[in-house]
C-alpha positions, 0 to 999 in steps of 0.5 A: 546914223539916226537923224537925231544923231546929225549935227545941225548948225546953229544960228551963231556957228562959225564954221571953219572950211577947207578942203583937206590938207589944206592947213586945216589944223593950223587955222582950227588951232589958231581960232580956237585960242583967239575965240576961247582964249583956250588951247585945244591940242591934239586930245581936246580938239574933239571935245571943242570943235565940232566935226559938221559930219560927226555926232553932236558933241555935248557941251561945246563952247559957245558959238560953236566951232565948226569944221568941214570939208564939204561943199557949200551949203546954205546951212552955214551962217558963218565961214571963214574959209582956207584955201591953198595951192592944189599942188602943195595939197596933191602931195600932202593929201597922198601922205594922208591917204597912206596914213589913213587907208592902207592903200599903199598906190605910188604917187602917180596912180594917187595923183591921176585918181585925185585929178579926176575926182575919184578921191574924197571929197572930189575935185579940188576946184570943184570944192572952191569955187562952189565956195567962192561963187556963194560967198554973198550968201553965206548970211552971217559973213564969208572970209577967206583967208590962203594957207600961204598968207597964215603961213608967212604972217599969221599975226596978220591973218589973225588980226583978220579973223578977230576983226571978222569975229568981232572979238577983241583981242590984245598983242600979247593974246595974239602973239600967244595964238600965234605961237600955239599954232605954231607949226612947231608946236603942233607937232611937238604935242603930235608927238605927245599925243601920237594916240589921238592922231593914229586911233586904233584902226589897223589900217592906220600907218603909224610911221608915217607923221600926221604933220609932215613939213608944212611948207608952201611951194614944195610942189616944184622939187617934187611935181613933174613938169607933165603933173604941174601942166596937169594941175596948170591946165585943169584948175587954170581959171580957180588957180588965177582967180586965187593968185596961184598962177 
């Protein structure tokens, strides 16, 4: 890609981090309405947010919203950033990675390549606690903000995020947040829009959902206990520092 081509941050970005399958759709979908007062849905979200790893789109809302999946860096001014149980993550990342790649491995051989890093972005932990180690030096602000909390009170976390972006916004503007990120409907517009979350590649399975439950803890009736010792042991000083134990 030409370097004219890459997308730059700007000084008033706010940048959405996550590392992948993390609720990262939620949390876009949710912000979005809260700072636009617009609903993006499947077919629009590439023309209103901006992918950092992607071509610069024209027009975008001001100020921009960002999303990554990457590694701290110093070039984001403003993140807020999503966290969630790795567990739930090394689940719904293999459905993703047999969508996506026509890589049809079973859950075990998935599930030893993603705990040594061999699967993109590399290692969970790695992710997060580059973040959280250089949250004071994120300028403009650092939240953070766990999967699970928006999950079982999004109206709370997003009194949060609006009081993070210093937007005012009314009950009724946040209910209806609320309610357009809602899972339910995102996946009823899934629905509407297959086409935009399958694309064209011939890679792509397109019987397998692009939202699939979006649960917390579904781990334990999934996870044997030999892969929960795995995770338990490996991310065990991130998993205490995030609550997770």
């Amino acid at each position: 890609m030409p370097a004219n081509k890459i997308y730059i941050c700007q000084e008033d970005d706010i940048c959405l981090v996550a590392y992948p399958k993390s609720g990262n759709n939620f949390l876009l979908f949710l912000v979005a309405k809260l700072l636009y007062r617009k609903n993006i849905d499947w077919a629009t979200k590439g023309e209103m947010i901006q992918n950092v790893l992607s071509e610069p789109i024209e027009n975008l809302p001001s100020p921009h919203l960002v999303w990554s999946h990457e590694s701290y860096s110093p070039a984001y001014p403003k993140v807020i950033y999503l966290v969630r149980d790795p567990r739930d993550i090394a689940i719904s990342y293999y459905y993703h990675h047999l969508k996506y790649t026509g890589e049809k491995m079973p859950f075990d051989a998935f599930f030893h390549k993603w705990m040594e890093g061999d699967i993109w972005p590399g290692k969970w932990d790695t992710n997060v606690t580059g973040w959280l180690d250089n949250q004071e030096k994120v300028k403009n602000g650092f939240l953070l903000i766990k999967y699970e909390d928006l999950l079982q009170n999004t109206s709370k976390e997003a009194y949060r995020i609006t009081s993070f972006l210093n937007v005012n916004r009314t009950e009724k503007e946040i209910n209806e947040a609320v309610n357009w990120a809602s899972f339910d409907n995102m996946k009823a517009m899934e629905k509407k829009q297959k086409l935009h979350l399958d694309g064209e590649s011939e890679f792509v399975d397109r019987n397998i959902p692009f939202l699939r439950k979006g649960q917390a803890n579904k781990w334990k009736s999934i996870l044997t206990e030999d892969q929960q010792k795995q995770i338990n042991q490996t991310f065990d000083k991130t998993l205490s520092r995030l609550g997770y134990k």
